[in-house]
ZASE-141207 format. One record per residue: residue in one letter; x, y, z of N, C-alpha, C in turn. Coordinates in steps of 0.02 Angstrom, whole numbers, plus 50000, padded with zeros to 5 digits. Example, Ala and Ser with C-alpha at 12.3 -4.5 7.8 and 13.67 -1.06 7.14 Angstrom:
! residues 2
a506604971650390506154977550390506604983550390/s506424988850354506844994750357506455000250394/
//
This chain:
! residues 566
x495955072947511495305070147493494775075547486/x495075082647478494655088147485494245088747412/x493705088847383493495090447333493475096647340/x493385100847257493065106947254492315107947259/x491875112947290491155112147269491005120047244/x490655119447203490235125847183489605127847206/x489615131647200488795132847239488435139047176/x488035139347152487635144847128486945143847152/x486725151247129486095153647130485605151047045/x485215151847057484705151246990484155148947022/x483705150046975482875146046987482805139946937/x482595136946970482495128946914481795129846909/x481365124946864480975125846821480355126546851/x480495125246935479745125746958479815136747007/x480375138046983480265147347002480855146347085/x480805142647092481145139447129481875144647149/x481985148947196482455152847186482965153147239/x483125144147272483575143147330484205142147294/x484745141647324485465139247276485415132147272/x485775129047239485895121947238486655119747230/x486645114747262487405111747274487625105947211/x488205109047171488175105447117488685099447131/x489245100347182489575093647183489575093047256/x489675083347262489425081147333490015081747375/x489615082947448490125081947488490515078147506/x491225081047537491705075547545491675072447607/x492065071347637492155070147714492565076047750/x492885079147705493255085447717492645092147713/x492175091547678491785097747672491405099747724/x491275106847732490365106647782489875104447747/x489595103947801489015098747777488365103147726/x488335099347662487685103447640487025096947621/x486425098847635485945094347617485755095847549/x485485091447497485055092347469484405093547491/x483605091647451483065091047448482805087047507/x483065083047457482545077447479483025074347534/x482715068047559483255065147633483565060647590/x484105060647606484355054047586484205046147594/x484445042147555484265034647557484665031647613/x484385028647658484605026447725484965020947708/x485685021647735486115016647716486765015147785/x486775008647808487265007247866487725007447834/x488325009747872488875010747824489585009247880/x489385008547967489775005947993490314998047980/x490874998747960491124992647941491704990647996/x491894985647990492484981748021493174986948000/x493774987348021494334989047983494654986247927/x494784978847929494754974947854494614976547804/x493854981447820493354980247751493474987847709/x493924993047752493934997247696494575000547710/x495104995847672495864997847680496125006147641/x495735006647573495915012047549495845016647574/x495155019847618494945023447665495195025447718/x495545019147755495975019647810496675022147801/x496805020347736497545022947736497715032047708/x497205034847689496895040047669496775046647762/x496435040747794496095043947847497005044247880/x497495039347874498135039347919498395044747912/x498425046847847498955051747831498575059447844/x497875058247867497715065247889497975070047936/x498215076747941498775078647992498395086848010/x498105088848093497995094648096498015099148049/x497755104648030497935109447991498305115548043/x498365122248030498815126548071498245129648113/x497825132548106497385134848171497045129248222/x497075123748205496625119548224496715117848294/x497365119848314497155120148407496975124448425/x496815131748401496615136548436495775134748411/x495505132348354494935128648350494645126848414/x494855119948424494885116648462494735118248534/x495275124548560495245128248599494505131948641/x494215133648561493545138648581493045133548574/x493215128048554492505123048585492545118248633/x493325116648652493195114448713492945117148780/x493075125848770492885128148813492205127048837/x491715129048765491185125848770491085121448805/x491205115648788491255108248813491355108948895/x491675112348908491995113848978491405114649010/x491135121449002490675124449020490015120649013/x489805115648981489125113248974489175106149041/x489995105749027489725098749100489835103949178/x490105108649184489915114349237489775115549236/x489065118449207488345119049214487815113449234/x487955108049221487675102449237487715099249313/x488335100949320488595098149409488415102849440/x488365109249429488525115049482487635115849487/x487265114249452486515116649466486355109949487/x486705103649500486315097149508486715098549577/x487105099649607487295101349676487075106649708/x486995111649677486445116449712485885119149727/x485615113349670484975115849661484225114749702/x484555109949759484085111649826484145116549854/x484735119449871484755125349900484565132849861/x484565131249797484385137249754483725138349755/x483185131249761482665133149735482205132349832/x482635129949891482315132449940482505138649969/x482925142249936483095152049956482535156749921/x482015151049871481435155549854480685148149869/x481065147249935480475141549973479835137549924/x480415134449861480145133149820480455126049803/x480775121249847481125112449842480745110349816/x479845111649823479485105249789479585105949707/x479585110349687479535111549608480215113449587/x480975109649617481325111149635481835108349538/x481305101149523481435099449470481535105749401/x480995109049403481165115049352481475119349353/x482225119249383482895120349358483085118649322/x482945110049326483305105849257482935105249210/x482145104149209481785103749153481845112249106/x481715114549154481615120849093482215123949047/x482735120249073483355120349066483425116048985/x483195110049001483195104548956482545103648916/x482095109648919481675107348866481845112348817/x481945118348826482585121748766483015119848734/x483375116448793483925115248728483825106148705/x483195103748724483005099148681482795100248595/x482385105048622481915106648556482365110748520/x482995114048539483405117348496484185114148482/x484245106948484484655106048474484735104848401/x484125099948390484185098748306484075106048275/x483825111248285483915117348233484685119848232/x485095117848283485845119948285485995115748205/x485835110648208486125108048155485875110248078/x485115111348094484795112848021485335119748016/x485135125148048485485131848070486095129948037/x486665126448062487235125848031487675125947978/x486845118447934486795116747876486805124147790/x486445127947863486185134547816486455139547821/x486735142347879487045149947874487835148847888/x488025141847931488925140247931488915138347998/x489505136048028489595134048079489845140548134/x490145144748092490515151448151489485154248164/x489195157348140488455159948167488115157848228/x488295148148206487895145448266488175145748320/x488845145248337489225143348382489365149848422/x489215155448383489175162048427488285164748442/x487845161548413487265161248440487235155648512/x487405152248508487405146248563487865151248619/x488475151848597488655152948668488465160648680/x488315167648646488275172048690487315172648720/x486875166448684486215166948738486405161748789/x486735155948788487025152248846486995158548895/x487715164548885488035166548930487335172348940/x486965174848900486415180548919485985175748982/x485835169348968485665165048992485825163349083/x486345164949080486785164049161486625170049181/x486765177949155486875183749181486035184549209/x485495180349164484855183949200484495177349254/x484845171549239484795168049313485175173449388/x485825173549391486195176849452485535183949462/x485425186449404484815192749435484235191249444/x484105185049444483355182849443483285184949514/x482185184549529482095188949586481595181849603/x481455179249569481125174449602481105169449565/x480715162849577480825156949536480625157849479/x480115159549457479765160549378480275163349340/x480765170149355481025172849333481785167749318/x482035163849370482625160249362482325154449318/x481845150849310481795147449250481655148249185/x481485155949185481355158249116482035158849098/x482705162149158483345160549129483665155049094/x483325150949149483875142649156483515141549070/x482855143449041482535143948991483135144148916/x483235152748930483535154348904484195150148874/x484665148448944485285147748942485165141148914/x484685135348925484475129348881484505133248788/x484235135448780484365138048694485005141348676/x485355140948715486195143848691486455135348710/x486505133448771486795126848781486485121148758/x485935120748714485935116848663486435117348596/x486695120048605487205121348539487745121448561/x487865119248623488675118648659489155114848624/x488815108548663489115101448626488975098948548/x488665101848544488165099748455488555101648421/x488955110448437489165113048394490025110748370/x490095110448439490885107248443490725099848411/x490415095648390490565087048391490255090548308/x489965094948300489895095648212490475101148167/x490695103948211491125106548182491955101948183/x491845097548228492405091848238492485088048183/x491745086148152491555083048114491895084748042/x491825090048031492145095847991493025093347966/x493145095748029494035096448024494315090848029/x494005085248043494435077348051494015070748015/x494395066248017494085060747951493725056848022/x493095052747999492745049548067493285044848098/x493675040948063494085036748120494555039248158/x494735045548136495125050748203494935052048257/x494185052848240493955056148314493825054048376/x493995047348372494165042648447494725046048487/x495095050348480495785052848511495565061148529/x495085063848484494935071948497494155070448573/x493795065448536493395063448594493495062348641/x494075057948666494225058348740494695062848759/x494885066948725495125074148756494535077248780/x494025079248727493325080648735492945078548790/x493005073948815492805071248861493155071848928/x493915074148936494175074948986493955081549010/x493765086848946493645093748975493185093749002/x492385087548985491685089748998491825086049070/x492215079749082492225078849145492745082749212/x493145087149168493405090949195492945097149237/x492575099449189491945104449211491615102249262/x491175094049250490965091749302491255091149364/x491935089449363492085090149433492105096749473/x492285100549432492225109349461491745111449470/x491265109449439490355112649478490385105849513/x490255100649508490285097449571490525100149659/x491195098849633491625102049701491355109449700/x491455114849685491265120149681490815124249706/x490155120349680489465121449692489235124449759/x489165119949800489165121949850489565124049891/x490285124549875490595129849927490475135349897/x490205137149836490035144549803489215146549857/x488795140649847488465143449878488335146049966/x488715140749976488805143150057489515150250091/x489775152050041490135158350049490015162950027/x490075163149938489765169049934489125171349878/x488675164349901488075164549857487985161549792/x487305156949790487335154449737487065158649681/x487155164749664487035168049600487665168249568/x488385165549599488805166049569489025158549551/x488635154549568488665146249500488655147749445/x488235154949429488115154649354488445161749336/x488805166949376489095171649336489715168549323/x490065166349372490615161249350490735159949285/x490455156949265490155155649195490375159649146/x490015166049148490175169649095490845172449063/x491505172349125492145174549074492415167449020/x491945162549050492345155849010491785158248941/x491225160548941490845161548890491355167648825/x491435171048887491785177848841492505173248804/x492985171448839493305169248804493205164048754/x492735157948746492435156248710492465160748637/x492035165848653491855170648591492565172748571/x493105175848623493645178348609494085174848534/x494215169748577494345164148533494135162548450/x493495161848463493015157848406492895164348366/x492995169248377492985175948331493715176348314/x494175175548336494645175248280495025170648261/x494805164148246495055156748223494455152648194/x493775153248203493405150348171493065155448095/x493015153048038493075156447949492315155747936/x491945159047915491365158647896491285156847806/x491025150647837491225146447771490625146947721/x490755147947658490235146647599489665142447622/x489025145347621488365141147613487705144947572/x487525138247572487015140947501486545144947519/x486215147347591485905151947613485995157547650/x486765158747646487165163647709486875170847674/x486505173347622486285178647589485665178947579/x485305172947605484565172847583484125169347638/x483995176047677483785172847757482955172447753/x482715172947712482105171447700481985163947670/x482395161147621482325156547584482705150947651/x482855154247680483265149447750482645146647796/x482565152147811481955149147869481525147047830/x481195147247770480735142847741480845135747738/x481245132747745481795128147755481765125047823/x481555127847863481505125647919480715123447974/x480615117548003480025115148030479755118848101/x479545125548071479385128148135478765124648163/x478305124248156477705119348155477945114348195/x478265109148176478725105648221479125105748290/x479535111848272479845114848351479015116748409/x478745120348379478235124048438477885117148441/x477815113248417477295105748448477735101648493/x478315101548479478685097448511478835101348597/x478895108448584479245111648637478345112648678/x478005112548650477475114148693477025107748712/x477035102148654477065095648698477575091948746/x478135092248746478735092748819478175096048869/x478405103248864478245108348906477275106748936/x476905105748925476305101648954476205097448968/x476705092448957476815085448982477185085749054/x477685088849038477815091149112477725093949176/x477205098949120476735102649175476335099049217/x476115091149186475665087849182476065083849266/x476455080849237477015076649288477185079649348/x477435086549329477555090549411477045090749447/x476365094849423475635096849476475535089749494/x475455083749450474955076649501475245074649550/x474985075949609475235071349665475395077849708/x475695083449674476065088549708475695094249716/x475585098349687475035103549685474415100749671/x474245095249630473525093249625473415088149630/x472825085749660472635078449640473005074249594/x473185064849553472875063949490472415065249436/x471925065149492471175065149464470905072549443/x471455076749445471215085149448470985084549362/x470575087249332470425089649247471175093249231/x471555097749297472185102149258472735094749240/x472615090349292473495085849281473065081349216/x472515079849215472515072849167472045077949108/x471845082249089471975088049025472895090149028/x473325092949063473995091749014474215085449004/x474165080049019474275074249011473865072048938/x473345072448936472895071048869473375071948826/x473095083348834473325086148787474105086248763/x474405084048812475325084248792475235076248746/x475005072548748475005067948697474775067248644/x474255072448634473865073448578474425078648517/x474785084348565475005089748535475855084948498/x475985078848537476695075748531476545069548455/x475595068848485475465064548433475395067448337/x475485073148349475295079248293475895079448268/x476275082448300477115082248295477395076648267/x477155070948272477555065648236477225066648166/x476715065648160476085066248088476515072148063/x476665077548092476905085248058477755081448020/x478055077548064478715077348070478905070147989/x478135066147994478035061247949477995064847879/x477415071747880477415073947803477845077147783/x478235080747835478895085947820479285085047773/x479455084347700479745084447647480035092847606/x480195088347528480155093947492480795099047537/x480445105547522481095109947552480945110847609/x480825107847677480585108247734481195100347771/x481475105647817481795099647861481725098047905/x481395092147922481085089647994481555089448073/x481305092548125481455091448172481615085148206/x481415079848177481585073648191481765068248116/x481985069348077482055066048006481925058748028/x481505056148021481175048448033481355045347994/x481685046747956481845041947910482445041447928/x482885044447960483315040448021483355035948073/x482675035448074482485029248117482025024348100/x482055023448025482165017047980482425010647971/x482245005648005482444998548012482794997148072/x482944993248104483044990948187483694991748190/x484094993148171484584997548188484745003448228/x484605009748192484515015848210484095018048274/x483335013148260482815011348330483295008048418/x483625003048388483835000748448484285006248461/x484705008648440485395014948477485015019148491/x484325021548466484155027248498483665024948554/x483205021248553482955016748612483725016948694/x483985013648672484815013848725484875021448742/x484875023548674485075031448693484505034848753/x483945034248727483375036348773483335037148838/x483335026748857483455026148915484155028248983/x484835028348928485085030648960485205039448986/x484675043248935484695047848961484105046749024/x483595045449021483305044449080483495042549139/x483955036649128484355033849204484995039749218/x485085040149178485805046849196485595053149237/x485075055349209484775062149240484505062349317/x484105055249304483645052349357484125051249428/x484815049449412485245045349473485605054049498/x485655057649446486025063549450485655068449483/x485105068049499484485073849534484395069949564/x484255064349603484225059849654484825061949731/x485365060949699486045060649738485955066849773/x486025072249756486255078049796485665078749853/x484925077149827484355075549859484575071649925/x484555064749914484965060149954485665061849995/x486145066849987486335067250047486205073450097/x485915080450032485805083550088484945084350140/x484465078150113484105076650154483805070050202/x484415067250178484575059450224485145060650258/x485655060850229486505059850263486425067250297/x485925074450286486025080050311486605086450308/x486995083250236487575088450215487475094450214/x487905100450209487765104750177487855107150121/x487705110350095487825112949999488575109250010/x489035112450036489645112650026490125104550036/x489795102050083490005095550086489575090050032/x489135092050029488735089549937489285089649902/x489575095849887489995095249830490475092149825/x490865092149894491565088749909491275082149881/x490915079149892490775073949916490525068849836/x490385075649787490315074749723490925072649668/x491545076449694492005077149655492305069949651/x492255065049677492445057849667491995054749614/x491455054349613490975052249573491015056249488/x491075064349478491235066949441491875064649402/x492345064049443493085061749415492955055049373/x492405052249403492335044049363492025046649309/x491615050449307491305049949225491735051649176/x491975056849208492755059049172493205053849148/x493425048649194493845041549167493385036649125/x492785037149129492205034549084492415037449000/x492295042549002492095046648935493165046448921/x493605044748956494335044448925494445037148897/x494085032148960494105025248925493705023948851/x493085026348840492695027948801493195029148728/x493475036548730494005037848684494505033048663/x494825032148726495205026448697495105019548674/x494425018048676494405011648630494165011848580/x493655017948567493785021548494494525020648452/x494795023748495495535025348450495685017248421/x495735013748478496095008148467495615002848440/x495305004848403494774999248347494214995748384/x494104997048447493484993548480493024992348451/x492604988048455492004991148420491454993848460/x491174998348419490645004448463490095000948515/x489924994648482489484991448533489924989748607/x490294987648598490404987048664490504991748712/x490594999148690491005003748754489925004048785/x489625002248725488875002948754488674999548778/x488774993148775488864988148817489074988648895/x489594987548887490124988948955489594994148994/x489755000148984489275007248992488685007549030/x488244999948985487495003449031487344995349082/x487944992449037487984986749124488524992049194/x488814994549176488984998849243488485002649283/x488195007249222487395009349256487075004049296/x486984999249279486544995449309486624994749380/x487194993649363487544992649448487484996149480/x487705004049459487765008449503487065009549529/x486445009649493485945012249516485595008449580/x485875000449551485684994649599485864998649673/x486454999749682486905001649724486685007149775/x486465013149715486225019349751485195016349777/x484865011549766484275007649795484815005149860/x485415000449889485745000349916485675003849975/x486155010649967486435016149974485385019150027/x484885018549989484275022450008484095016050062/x484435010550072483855005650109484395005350182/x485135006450160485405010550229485305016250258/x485295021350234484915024550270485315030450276/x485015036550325485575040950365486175037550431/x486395029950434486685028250459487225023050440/x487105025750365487445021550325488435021850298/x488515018150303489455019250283489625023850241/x490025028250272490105034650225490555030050163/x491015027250198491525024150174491115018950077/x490685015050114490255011950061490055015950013/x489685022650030489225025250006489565030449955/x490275031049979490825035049922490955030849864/x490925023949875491095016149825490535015349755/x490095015549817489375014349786489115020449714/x489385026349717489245034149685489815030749618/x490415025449593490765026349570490495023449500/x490395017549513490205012349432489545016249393/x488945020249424488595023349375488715029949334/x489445031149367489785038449332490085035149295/x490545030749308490805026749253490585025649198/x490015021649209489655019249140489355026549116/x489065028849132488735036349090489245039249056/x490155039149075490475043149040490935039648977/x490585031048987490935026248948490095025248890/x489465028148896489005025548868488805030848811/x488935037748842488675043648815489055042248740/x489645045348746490045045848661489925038448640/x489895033948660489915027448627489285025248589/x488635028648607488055028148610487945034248526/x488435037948514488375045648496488795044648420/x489275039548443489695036348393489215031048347/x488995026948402488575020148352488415025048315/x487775029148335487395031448287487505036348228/x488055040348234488395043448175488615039248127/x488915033048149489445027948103488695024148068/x487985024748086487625021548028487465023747966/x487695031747966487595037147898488085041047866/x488115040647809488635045047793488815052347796/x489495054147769489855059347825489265066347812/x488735065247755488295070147744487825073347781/x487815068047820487085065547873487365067547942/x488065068747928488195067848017488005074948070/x487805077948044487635086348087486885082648104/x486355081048052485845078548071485725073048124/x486145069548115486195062448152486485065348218/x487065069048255487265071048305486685075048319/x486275080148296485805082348315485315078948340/x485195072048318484455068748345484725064248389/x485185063348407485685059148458485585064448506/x485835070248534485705076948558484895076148597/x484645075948531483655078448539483475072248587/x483585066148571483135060848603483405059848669/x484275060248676484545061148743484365068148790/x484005071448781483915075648817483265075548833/x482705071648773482085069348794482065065948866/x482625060248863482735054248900482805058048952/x483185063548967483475066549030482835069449067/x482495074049009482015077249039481305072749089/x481075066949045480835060749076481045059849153/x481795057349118482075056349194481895059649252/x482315065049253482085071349308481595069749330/x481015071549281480165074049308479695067649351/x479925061649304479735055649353480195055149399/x480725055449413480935053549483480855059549547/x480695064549512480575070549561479595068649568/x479215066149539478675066249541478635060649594/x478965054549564478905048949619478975052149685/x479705056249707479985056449766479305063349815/x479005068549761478795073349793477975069849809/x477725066349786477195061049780477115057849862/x477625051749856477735048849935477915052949998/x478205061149985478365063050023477535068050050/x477165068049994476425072049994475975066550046/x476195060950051475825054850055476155052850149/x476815052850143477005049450204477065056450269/x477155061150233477285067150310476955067950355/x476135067050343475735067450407476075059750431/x476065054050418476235050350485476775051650496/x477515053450470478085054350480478085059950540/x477635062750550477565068650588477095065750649/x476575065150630476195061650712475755067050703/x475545069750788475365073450798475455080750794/x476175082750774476255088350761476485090950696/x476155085150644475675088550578475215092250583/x475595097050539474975103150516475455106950440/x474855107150405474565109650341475425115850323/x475385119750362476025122650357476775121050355/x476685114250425477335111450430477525106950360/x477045104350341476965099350279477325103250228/x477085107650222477145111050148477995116250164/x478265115850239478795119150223479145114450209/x479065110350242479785103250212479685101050160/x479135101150117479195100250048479515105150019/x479465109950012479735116550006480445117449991/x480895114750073481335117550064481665111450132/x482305108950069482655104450152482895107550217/x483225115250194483455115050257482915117150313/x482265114950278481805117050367481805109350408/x482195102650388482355098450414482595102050467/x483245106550465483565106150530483205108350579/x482605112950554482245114850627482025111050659/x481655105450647481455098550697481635094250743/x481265094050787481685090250832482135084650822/x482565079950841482815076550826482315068450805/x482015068550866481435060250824481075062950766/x480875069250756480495070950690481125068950642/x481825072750636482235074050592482165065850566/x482485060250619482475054450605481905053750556/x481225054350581480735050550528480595052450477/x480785061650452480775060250408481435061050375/x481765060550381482445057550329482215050350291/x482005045750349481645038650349481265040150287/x480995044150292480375044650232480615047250166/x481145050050181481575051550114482015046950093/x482085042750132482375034350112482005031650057/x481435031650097480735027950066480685029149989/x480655036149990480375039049914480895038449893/x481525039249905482305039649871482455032449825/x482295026849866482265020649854481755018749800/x481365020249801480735019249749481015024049674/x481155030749695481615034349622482225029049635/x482605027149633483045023749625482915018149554/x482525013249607482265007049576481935010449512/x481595014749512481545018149428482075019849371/x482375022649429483115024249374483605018449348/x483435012549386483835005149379483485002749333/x482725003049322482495001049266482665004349203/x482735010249200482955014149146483555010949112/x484055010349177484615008649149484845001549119/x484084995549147484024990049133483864989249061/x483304993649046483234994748983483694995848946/x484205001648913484535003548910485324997848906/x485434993848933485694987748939485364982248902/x484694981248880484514975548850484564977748787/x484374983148777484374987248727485054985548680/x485524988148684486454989548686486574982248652/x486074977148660486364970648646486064969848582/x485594974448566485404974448477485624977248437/x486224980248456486694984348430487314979748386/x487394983148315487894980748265488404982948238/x488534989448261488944993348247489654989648274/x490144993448223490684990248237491474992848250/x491964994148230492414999448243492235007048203/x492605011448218492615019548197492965019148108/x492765014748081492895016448003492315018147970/x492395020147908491955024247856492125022947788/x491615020447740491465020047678491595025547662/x491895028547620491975036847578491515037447534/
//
């Protein structure tokens, strides 16, 4: 089903001196855009409805490199859900070894507002110079990314890393599910996805478990050098099995970036980035009422409200950071609405937990992790069940379905889990950690699928890209409100949790940093764990709403099995 395409150079009549693509893509080709956006068209169908297609897509068969392909982006894949577990299990202890727990969230945000705002350029990027460029831009600033966290000297410096390593690991997963896109017809990829999915939950369980026995032996600067030989081989790999394929701008890096919505990226990344700013200081470093929290608050809505207006006129030879015209008629709105929220409840339950046992239950790093690797393993059987009902003709609404009613539960569960307490059933509380991993690893690809299967195979680098962008919005949300809620009540309840032997210092170390819990006497320790119930329970019940949403959502969904109109 491979067409031929040509590509030349010339200027057309307006001086105009980009190449142009004279025949269209196949489902076999990389992806090239025209001009203008395309005409928005659902194209998800039943299996019935397009037999010629299907019998076309049957007889498709690996080509000869394509497991060693495969190879250098699962690694990827590997590596982006072990980065995820291993800093969400350590990252109390990372950020109180520079007596810094309260602002403990910007590990993950600064992490995730990079590779928010750079996920959709992976794809424009792709569109324009090939898929081998990006995929060795992504992973060797990922891995520059890790090497200057482990040397970081203090916090500013480890988030300008975690910074960094966000603009390489935005192109982790993006790059692998577009270059997948590439080498297999869409109704195949129910069978490569939950392989895909076994590696990312494979990762997760290894920074899970991991995490903290790395940090309690021989230091947590090695969560993230770790990292880097899976990076190197990565490259090893992907430098000699991935082909740098014909594109109409791989010679003309000027006429490339003209092409691209910088205007866009810096509004978006610097409305995130002040909005957050905005969310961390209230309650915590400042007042509400301070001019600094409710000026970034204004201004992050003003600069996000610009960004859309920028993202609305963006035409012509300019490709929008958010193509809105992808989110054209109640379709596309509701999967990415679902999508949203479940990144919010996902992130939110996932920076909660490690919180929750090692400053209620009183773990250490290391028993955090143990204690992770059950919960990890489920998202993992999530994201395999996921695959396999892909394969086997499901239709996409339901694995989203199913998915963010498991969330629901689970989050119900972990509100549960905060109203028992530090005396609560270990036994329960291992039960309770299982159905919201579940559903996150049965919601994510299913959620990732709807929305690819509404555009054709032209669209799909764009479309995985803004699936990418809004789920990582959702995440970033997540985080910052549930760390705002929890550091808020804890600003609020410590003088009584303490009594009389509050003071201004003691306050601010246990915000700081959990393990100055253990210095306290034992009736202090009690009250405030109590108080980390309190606030734990309240982020909870936030994150259940997320996922409530996210669930009502899923039911306006029409999508239907993994076939494709050609």
């Amino acid at each position: 089903m491979t067409r031929d395409r040509q590509i030349r150079g010339g200027s057309g009549d307006d001086g105009d001196e980009s190449p142009r693509v004279d025949a269209e893509a196949s489902e076999s080709d990389p992806l090239l855009r025209g001009r203008e956006p395309p005409h928005v068209s659902y194209v998800t169908t039943s299996p019935a409805k397009d037999p010629p297609h299907r019998s076309s897509d049957d007889a498709w068969k690996p080509s000869p490199g394509f497991w060693w392909i495969e190879t250098a982006l699962w690694a990827n894949v590997f590596l982006s859900g072990f980065d995820g577990t291993i800093t969400a299990s350590s990252y109390a202890a990372i950020s109180s070894s520079f007596d810094a727990a309260n602002n403990a969230s910007w590990l993950t945000t600064s992490y995730l507002i990079t590779s928010t705002a750079f996920q959709p350029l992976y794809g424009r990027f792709s569109d324009l110079f090939g898929r081998r460029v990006c995929f060795f831009v992504s992973t060797v600033t990922f891995m520059l990314g890790c090497l200057g966290c482990a040397a970081a000297r203090s916090m500013t410096e480890l988030n300008l890393m975690r910074a960094l390593s966000g603009f390489g690991g935005g192109g982790l997963i993006t790059m692998a599910t577009v270059i997948n896109s590439d080498l297999m017809p869409f109704s195949k990829r129910g069978l490569y996805q939950a392989i895909q999915n076994v590696l990312y939950g494979l990762g997760s369980v290894l920074g899970a478990s991991l995490g903290g026995m790395i940090v309690d032996s021989i230091g947590w600067r090695w969560c993230f050098l770790l990292q880097v030989p899976v990076s190197i081989f990565a490259l090893a790999v992907g430098y000699r099995v991935l082909a740098a394929a014909e594109t109409p701008y791989q010679n003309n890096l000027r006429a490339a970036l003209g092409c691209l919505d910088f205007p866009g990226a810096l509004l978006l990344v610097g409305g995130l980035a002040v909005q957050l700013l905005g969310l961390s200081l209230g309650g915590n470093e400042y007042p509400w009422r301070s001019l600094l929290v409710i000026g970034s608050l204004f201004g992050s809505s003003a600069l996000l409200g610009v960004f859309l207006v920028v993202e609305m006129n963006t035409g012509g030879r300019k490709l929008p950071i958010i193509p809105l015209w992808m989110l054209k008629g109640w379709q596309p709105v509701a999967v990415q609405l679902t999508n949203l929220f479940v990144g919010m409840a996902s992130y939110a339950y996932m920076f909660m937990i490690p919180l929750y046992l090692q400053a209620v239950r009183g773990d250490t790093p290391s028993a955090t992790g143990s204690r992770l690797i059950v919960p990890s393993l489920a998202t993992l059987v999530g994201g395999v069940l996921a695959g396999s009902m892909m394969q086997r003709g499901c239709q996409l609404r339901e694995g989203v379905q199913k998915g963010t009613a498991l969330m629901v539960v689970g989050n119900l569960l972990a509100c549960m889990m905060a109203v028992m307490g530090p005396h609560g059933s270990r036994k329960a509380e291992l039960l309770y950690l299982i159905p919201a991993n579940i559903g996150s690893g049965l919601t994510n690809p299913s959620v990732l699928f709807s929305f690819i299967s509404l555009f054709e195979y032209r669209e799909q680098a764009v479309a995985t890209s803004t699936v990418y962008l809004i789920r990582s919005m959702g995440s970033i949300y997540g985080v910052t409100i549930s760390s705002a809620i929890v550091q808020n009540i804890l600003a609020a309840g410590l003088p009584g949790a303490l009594g009389p032997d509050a003071t201004d210092e003691l306050i601010e170390k246990l915000r700081k940093s959990v393990f100055a819990l253990q210095e306290l006497p034992p009736a202090l320790q009690e009250a405030v764990r109590e108080l980390y119930c309190d606030a734990l329970l309240v982020a909870f019940v936030a994150s259940s709403g997320f996922a409530l949403l996210a669930f009502l959502f899923s039911w306006a969904h029409r999508t239907e099995a993994m076939q494709r109109k050609s």
